[in-house]
N, CA, C and O atoms as CSV, one atom per row, in Angstrom:
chain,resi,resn,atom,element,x,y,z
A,1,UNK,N,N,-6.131,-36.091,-20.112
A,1,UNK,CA,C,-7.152,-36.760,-20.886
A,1,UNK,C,C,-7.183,-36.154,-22.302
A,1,UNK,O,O,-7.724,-35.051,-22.377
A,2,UNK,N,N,-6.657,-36.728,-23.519
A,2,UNK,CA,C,-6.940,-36.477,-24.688
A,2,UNK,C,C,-8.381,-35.773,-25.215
A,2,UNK,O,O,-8.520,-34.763,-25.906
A,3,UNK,N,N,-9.503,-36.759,-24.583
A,3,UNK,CA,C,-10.564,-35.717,-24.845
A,3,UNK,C,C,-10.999,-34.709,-24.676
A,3,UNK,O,O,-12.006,-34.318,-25.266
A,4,UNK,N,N,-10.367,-34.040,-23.842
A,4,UNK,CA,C,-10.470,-32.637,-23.656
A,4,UNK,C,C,-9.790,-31.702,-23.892
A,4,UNK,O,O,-9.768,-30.617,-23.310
A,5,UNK,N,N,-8.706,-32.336,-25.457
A,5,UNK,CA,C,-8.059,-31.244,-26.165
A,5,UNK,C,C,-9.116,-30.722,-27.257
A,5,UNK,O,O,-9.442,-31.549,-28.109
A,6,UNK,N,N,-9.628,-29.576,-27.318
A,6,UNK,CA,C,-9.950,-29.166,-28.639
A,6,UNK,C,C,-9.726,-29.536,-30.170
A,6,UNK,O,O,-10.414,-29.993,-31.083
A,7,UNK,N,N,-8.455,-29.121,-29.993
A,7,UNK,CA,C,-7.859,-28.901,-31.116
A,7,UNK,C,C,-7.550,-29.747,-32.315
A,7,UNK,O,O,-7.218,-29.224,-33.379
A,8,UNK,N,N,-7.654,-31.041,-32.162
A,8,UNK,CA,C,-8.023,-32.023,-33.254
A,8,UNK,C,C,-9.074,-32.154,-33.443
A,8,UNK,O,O,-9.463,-32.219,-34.609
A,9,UNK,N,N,-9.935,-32.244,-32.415
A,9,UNK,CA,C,-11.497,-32.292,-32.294
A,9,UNK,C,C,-12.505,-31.711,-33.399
A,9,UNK,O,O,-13.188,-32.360,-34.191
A,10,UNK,N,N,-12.403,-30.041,-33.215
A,10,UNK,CA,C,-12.449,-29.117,-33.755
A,10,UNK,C,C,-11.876,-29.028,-35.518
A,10,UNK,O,O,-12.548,-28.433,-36.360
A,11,UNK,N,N,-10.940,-29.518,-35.756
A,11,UNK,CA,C,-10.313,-29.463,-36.990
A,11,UNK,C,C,-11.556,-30.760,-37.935
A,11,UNK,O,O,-12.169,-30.551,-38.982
A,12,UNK,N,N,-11.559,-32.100,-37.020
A,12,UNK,CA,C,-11.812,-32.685,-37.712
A,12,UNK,C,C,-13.653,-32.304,-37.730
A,12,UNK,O,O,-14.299,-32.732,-38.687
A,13,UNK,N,N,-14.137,-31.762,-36.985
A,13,UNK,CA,C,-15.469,-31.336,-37.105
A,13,UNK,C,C,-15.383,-30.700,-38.056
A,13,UNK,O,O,-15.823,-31.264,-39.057
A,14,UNK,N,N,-14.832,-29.327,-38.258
A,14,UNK,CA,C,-14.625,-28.051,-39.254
A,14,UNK,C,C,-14.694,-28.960,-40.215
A,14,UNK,O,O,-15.746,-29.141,-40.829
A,15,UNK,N,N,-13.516,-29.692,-40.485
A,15,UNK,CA,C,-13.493,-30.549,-42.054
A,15,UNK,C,C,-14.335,-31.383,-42.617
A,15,UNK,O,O,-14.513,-31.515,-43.827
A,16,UNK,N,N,-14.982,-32.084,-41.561
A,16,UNK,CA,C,-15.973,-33.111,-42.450
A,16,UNK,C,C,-17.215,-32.261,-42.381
A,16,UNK,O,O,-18.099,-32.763,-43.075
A,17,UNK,N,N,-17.572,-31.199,-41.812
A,17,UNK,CA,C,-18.743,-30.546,-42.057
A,17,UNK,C,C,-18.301,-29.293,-43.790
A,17,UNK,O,O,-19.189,-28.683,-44.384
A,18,UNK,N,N,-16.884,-29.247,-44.171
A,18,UNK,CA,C,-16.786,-28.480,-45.401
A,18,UNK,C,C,-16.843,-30.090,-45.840
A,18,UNK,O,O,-18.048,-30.327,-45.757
A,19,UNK,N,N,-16.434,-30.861,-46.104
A,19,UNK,CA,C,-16.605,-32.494,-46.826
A,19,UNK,C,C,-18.106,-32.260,-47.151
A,19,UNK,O,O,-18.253,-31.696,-48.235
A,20,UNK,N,N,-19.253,-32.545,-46.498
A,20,UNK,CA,C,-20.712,-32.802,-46.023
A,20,UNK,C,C,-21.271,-31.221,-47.140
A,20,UNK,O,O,-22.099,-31.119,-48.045
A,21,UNK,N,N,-20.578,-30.490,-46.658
A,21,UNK,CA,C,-21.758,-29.513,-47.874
A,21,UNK,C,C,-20.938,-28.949,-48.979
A,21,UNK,O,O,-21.190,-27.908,-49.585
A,22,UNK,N,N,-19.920,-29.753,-49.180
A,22,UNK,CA,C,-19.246,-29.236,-50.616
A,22,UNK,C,C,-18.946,-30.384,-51.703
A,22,UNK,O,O,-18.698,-30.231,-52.899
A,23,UNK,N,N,-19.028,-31.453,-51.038
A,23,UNK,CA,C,-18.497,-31.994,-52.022
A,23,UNK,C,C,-19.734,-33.301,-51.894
A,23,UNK,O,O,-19.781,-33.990,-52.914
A,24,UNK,N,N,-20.226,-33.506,-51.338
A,24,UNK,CA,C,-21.614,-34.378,-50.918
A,24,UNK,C,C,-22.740,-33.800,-51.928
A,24,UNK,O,O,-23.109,-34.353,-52.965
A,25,UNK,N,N,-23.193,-32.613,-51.425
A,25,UNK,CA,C,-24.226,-31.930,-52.042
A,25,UNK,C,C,-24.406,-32.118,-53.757
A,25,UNK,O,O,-25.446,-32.351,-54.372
A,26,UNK,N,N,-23.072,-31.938,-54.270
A,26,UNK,CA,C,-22.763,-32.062,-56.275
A,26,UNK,C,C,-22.721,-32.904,-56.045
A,26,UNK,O,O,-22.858,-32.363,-54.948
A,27,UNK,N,N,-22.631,-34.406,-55.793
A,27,UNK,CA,C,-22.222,-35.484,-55.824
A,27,UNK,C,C,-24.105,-36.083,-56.102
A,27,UNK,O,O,-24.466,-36.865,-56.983
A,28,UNK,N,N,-24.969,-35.438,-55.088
A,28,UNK,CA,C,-26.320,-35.928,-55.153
A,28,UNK,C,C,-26.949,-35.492,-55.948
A,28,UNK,O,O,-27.951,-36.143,-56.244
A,29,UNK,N,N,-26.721,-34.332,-56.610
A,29,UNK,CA,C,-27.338,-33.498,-57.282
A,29,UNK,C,C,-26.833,-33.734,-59.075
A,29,UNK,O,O,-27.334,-33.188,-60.058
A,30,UNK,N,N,-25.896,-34.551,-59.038
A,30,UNK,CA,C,-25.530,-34.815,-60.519
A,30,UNK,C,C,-26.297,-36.052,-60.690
A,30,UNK,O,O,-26.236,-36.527,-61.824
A,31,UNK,N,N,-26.910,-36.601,-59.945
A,31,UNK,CA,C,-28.036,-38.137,-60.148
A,31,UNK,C,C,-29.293,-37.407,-60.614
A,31,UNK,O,O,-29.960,-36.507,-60.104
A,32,UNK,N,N,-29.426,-38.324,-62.134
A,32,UNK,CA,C,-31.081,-37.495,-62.445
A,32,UNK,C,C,-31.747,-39.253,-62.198
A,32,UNK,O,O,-31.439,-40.396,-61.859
A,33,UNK,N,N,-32.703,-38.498,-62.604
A,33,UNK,CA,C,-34.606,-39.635,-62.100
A,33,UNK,C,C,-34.093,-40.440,-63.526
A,33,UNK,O,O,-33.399,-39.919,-64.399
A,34,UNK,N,N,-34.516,-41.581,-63.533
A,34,UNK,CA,C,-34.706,-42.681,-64.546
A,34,UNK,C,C,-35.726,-42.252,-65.419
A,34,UNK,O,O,-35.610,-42.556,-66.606
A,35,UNK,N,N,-36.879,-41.485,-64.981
A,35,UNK,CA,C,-38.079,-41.344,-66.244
A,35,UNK,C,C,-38.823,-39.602,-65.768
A,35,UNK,O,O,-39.779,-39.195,-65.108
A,36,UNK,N,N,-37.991,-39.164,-66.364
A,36,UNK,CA,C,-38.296,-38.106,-66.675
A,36,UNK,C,C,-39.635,-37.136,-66.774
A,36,UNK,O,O,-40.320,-37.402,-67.762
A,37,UNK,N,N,-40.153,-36.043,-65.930
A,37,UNK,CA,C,-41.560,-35.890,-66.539
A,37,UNK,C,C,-41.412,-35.455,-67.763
A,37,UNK,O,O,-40.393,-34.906,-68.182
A,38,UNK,N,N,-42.844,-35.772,-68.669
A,38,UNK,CA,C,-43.199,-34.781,-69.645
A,38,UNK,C,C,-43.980,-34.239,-69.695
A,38,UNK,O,O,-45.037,-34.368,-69.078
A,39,UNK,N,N,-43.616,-33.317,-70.604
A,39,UNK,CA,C,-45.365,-32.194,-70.735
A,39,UNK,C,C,-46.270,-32.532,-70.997
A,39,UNK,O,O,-46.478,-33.249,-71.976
A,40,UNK,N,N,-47.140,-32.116,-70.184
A,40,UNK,CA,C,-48.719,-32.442,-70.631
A,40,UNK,C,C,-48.859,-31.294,-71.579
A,40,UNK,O,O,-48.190,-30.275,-71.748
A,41,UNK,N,N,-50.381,-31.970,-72.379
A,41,UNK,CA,C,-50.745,-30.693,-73.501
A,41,UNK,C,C,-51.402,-30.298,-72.505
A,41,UNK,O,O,-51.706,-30.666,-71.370
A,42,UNK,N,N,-51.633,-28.961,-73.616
A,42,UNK,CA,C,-52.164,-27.939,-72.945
A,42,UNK,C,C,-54.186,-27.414,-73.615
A,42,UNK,O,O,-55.113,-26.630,-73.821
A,43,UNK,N,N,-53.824,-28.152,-73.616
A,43,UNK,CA,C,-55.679,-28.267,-74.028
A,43,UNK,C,C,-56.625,-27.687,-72.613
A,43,UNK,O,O,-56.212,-27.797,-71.459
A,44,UNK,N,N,-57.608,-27.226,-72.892
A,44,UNK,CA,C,-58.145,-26.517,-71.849
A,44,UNK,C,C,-59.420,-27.893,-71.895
A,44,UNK,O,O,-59.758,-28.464,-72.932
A,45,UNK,N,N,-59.872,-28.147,-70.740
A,45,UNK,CA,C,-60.859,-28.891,-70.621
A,45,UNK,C,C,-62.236,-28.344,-70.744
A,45,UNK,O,O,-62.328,-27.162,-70.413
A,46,UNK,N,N,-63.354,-28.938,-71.152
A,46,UNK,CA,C,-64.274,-28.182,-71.494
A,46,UNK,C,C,-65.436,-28.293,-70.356
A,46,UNK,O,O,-65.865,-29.374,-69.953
A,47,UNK,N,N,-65.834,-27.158,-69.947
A,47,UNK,CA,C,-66.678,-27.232,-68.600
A,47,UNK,C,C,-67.913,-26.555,-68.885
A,47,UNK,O,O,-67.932,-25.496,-69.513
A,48,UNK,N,N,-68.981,-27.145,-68.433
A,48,UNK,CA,C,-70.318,-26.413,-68.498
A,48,UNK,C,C,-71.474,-26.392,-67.497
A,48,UNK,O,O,-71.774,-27.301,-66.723
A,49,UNK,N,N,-72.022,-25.310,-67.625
A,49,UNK,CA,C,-72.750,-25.018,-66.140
A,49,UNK,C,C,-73.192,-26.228,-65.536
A,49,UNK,O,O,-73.281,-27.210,-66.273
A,50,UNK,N,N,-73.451,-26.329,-64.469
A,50,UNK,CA,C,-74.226,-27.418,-63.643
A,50,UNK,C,C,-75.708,-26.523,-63.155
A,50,UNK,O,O,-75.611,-25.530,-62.434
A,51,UNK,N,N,-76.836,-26.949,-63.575
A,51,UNK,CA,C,-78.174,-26.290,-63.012
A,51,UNK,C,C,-78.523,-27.019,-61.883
A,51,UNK,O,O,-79.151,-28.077,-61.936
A,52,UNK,N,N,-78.115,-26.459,-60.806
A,52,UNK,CA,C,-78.662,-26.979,-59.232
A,52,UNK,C,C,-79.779,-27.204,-59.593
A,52,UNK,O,O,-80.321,-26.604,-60.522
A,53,UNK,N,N,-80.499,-28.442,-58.662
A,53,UNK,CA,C,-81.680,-29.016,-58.526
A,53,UNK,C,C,-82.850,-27.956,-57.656
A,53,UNK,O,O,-84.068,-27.908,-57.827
A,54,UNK,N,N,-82.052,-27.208,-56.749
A,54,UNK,CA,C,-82.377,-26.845,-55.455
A,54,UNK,C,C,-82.987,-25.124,-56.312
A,54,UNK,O,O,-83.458,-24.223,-55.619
């Protein structure tokens, strides 16, 4: 029974799992976002006490 040789088995696992995190990974990672964040200013918001009712 062929399927119960290893040895191609094995090769082609080994290989498409170096395929899958070497050459996959840069491939997704060179795609940027269409709209970009930008910076928000940096203005501090202005806050003032609240006098509980209680």
């Amino acid at each position: 029974m062929p399927q119960l040789n290893p040895n191609p088995w094995f090769a082609i696992l080994v290989f498409s799992w170096i395929v899958f995190l070497t050459i996959i990974p840069t491939k997704i990672l060179n795609h940027t976002t269409p709209n970009e964040p930008t910076p928000m200013s940096e203005e501090k918001h202005k806050t003032e006490p609240w006098d509980w009712p209680w």
